[in-house]
BALOBA-1460 file (C-alpha; in Angstrom, 3 decimals):
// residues 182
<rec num="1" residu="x" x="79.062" y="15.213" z="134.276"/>
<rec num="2" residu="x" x="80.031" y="14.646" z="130.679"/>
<rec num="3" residu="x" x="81.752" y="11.489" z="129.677"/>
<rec num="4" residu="x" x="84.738" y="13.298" z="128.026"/>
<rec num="5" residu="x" x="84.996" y="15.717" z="131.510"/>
<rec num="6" residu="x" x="84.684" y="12.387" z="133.752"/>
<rec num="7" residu="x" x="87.163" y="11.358" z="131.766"/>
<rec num="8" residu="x" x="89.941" y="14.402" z="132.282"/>
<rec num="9" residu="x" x="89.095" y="14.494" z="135.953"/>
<rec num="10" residu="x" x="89.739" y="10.676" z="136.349"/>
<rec num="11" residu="x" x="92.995" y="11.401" z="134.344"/>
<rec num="12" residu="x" x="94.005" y="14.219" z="136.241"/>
<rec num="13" residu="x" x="93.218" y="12.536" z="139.802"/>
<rec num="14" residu="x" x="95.177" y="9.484" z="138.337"/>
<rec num="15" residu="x" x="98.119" y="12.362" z="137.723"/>
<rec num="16" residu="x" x="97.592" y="13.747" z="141.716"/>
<rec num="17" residu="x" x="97.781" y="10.727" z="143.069"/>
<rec num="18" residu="x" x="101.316" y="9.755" z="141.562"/>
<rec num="19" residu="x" x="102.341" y="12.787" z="143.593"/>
<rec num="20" residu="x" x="103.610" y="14.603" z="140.325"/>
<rec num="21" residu="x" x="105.962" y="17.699" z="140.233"/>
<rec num="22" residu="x" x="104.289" y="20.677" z="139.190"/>
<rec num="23" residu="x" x="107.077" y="20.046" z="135.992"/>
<rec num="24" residu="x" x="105.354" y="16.365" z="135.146"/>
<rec num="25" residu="x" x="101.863" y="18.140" z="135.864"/>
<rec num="26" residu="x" x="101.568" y="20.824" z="133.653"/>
<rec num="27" residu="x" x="103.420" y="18.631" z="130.849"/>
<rec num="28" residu="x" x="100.914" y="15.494" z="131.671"/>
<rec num="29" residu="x" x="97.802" y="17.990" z="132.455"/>
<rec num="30" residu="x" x="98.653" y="20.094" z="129.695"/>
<rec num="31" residu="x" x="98.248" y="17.153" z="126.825"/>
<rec num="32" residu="x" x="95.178" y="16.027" z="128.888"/>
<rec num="33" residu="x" x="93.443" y="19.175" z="128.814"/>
<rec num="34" residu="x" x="94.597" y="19.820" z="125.424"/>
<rec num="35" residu="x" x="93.058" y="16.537" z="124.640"/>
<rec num="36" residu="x" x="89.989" y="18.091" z="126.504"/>
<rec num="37" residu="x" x="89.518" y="20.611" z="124.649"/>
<rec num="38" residu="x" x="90.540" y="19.375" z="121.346"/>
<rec num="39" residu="x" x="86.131" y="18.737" z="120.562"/>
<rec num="40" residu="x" x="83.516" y="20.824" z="121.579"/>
<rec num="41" residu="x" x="79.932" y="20.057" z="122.515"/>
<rec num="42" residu="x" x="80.813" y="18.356" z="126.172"/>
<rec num="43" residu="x" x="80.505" y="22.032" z="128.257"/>
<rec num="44" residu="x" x="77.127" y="22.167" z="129.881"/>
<rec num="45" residu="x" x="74.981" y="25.593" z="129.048"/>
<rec num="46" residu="x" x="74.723" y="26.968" z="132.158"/>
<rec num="47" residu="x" x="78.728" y="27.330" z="132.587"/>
<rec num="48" residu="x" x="78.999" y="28.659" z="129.512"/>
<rec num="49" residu="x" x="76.756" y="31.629" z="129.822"/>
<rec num="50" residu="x" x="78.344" y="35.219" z="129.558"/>
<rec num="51" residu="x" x="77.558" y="38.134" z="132.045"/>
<rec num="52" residu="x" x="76.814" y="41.450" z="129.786"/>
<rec num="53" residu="x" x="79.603" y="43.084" z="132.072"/>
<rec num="54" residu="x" x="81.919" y="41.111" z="133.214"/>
<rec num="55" residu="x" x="83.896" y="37.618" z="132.546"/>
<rec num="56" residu="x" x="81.826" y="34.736" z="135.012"/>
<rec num="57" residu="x" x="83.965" y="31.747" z="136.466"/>
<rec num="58" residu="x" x="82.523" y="28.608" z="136.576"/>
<rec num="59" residu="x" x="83.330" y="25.609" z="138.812"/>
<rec num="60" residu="x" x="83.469" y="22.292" z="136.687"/>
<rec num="61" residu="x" x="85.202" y="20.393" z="139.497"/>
<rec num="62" residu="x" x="86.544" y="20.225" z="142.477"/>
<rec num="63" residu="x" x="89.029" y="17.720" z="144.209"/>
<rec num="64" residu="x" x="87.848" y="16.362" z="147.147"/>
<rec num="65" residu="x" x="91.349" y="16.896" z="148.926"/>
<rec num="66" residu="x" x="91.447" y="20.461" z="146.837"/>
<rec num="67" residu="x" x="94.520" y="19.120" z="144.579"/>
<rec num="68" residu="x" x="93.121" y="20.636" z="141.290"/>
<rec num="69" residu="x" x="89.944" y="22.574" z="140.181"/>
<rec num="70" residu="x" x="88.485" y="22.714" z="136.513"/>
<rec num="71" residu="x" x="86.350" y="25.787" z="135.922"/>
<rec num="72" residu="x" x="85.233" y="27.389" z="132.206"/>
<rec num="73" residu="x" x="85.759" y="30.812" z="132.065"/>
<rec num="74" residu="x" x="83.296" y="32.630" z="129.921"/>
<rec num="75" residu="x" x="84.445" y="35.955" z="127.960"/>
<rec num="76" residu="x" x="81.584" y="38.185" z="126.925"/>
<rec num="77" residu="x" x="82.968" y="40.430" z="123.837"/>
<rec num="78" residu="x" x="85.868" y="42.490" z="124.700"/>
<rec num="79" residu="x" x="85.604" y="41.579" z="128.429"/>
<rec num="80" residu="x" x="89.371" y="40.889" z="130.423"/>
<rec num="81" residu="x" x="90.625" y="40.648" z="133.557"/>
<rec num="82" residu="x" x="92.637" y="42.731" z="135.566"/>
<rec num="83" residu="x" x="96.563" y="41.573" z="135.824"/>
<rec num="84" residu="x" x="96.088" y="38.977" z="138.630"/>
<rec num="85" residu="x" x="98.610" y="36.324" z="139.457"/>
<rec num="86" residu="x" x="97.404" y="32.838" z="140.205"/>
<rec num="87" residu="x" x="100.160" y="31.898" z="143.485"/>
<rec num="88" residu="x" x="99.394" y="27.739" z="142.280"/>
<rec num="89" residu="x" x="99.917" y="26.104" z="138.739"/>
<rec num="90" residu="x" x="97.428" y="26.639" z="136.351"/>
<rec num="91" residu="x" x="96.632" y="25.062" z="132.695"/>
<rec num="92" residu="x" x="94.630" y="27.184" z="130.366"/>
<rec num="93" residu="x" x="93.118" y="25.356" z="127.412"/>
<rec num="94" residu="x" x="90.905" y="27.152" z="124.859"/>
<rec num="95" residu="x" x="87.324" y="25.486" z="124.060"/>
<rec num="96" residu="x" x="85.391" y="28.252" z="121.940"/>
<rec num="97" residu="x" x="86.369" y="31.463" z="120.223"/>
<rec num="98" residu="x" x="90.081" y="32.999" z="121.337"/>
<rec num="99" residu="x" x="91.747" y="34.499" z="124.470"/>
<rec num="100" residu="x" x="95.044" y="37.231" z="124.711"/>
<rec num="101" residu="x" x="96.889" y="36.524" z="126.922"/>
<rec num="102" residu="x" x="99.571" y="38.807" z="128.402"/>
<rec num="103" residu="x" x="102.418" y="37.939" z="130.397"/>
<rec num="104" residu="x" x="103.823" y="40.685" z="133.232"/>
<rec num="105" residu="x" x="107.029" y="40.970" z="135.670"/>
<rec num="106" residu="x" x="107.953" y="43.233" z="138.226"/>
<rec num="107" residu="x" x="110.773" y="44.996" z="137.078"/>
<rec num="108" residu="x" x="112.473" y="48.547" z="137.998"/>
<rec num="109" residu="x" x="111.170" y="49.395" z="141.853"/>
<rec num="110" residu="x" x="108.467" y="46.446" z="141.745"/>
<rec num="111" residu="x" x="106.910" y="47.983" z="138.520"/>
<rec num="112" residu="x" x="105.035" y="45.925" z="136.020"/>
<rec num="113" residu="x" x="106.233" y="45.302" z="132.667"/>
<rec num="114" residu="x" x="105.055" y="43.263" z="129.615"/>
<rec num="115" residu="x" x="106.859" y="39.683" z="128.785"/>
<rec num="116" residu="x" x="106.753" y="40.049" z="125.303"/>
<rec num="117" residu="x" x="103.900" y="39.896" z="123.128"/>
<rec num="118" residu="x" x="100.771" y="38.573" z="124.127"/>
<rec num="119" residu="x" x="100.280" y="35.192" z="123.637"/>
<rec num="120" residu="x" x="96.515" y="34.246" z="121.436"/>
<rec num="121" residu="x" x="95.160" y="30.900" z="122.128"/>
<rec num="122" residu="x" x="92.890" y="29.255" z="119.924"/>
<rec num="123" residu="x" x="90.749" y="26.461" z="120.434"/>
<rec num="124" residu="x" x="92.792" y="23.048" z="121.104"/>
<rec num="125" residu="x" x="95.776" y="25.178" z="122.075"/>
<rec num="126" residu="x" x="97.077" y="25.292" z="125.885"/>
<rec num="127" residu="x" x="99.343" y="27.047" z="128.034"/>
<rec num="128" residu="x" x="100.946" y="27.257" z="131.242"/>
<rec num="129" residu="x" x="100.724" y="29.582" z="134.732"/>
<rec num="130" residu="x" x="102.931" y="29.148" z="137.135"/>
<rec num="131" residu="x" x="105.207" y="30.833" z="139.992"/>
<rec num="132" residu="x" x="107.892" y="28.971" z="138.412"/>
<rec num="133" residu="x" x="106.601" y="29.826" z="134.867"/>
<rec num="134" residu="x" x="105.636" y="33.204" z="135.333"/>
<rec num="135" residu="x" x="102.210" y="33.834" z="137.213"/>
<rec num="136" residu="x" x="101.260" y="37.387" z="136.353"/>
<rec num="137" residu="x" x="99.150" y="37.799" z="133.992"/>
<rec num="138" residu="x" x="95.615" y="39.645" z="132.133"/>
<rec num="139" residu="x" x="93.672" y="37.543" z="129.755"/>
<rec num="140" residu="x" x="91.086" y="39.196" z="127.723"/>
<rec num="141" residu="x" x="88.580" y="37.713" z="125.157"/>
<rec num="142" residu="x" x="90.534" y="38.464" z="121.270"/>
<rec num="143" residu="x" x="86.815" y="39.208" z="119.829"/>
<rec num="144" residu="x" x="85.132" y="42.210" z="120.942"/>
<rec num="145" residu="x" x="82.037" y="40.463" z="119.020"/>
<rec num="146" residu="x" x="81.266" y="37.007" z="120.223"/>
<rec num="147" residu="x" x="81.692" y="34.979" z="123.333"/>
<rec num="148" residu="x" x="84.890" y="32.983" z="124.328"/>
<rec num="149" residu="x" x="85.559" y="29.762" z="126.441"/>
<rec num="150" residu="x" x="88.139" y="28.741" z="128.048"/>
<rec num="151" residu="x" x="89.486" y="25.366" z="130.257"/>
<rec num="152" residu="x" x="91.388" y="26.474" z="133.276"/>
<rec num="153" residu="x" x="92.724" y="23.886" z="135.331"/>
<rec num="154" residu="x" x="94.501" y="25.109" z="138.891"/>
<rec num="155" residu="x" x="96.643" y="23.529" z="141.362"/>
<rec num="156" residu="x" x="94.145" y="24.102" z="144.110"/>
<rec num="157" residu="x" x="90.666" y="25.358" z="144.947"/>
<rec num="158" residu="x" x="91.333" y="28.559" z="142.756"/>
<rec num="159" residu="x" x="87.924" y="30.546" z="143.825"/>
<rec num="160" residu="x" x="89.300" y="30.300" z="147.472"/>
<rec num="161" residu="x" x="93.080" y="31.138" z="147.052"/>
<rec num="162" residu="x" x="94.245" y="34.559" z="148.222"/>
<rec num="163" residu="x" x="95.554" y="35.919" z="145.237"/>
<rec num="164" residu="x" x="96.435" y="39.504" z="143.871"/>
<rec num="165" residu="x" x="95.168" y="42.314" z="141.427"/>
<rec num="166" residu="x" x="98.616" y="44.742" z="140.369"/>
<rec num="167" residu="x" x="97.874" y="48.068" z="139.636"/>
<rec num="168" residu="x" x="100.798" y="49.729" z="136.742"/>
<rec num="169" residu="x" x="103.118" y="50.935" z="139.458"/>
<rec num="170" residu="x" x="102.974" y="46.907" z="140.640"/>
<rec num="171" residu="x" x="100.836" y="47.650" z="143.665"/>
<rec num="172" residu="x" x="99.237" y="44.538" z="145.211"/>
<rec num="173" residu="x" x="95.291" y="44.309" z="146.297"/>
<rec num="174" residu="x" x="94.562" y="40.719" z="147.638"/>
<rec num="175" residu="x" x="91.221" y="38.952" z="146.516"/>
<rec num="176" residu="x" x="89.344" y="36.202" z="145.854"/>
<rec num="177" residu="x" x="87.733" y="34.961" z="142.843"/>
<rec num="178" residu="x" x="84.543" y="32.878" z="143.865"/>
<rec num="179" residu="x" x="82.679" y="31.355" z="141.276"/>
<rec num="180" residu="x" x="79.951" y="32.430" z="139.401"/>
<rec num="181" residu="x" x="78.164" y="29.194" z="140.027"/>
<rec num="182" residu="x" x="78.972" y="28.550" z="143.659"/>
């Protein structure tokens, strides 16, 4: 593991172990992982290789007692996902290139509908996921000619949380996200 990664996770498991809020973690997280990925050149290669057809998820870290996981999320061009929710906090941080992100809510009869514009995150910029936030979302790579990277940090083993796709009509399909590397 990188020094500057090693780093983060001992900051973040520093941050768990205080038995933080989710409030106090994503404000604490978020200016570590912003800190994270305010330099390149730390990511190894092999999570940071793109899949010609669709985004790959790769696990950086996981906490032993499955507080927090770190993964890079690799954007071929164009590539996005479907709108998903998360069910945990999350922290997205952008490393390399630029990801939209779009916010949803159930409105009318359980149907989705947009939260304002999308949000573009450039490198050294972070937001914040959360059922108290807001946890619908779609995030798609802003080039449709390069790779993206992003830093997602979750609030639990995120590859092994039953989560949801929404189809337009706000239809729910459970799955699970794996990782490309496990």
């Amino acid at each position: 593991m990188h020094a500057r990664l090693r780093q983060f996770v001992n900051a973040m498991t520093a941050l768990a172990d205080t038995g933080a809020d989710e409030a106090r973690i994503i404000r604490e997280g978020g200016a570590l992982l912003r800190a994270l990925v305010s330099q390149d050149g730390w990511l190894p290669a092999e999570c940071a290789q793109p899949d010609p057809q669709y985004y790959r998820q790769y696990l950086l870290y996981l906490d032993p007692a499955k507080r927090f996981s770190v993964l890079s999320f690799v954007w071929g061009p164009g590539q996005s996902t479907p709108v998903h929710n998360h069910t945990v906090w999350g922290l997205i941080g952008m490393l390399r290139g630029a990801e939209l992100n779009q916010a949803f809510h159930q409105g009318v009869e359980g149907r989705l509908e947009r939260s304002g514009p999308p949000q573009r995150l450039e490198p050294g910029m972070v937001t914040a996921v959360s059922p108290m936030l807001g946890d619908i979302h779609q995030v798609e790579n802003a080039y449709d000619d390069r790779v993206s990277i992003g830093i997602h940090v979750y609030g639990a083993d995120i590859g092994a949380v039953e989560r949801a796709v929404f189809t337009a009509d706000g239809e729910m399909k459970p799955f699970r996200s794996g990782y490309a590397n496990a």
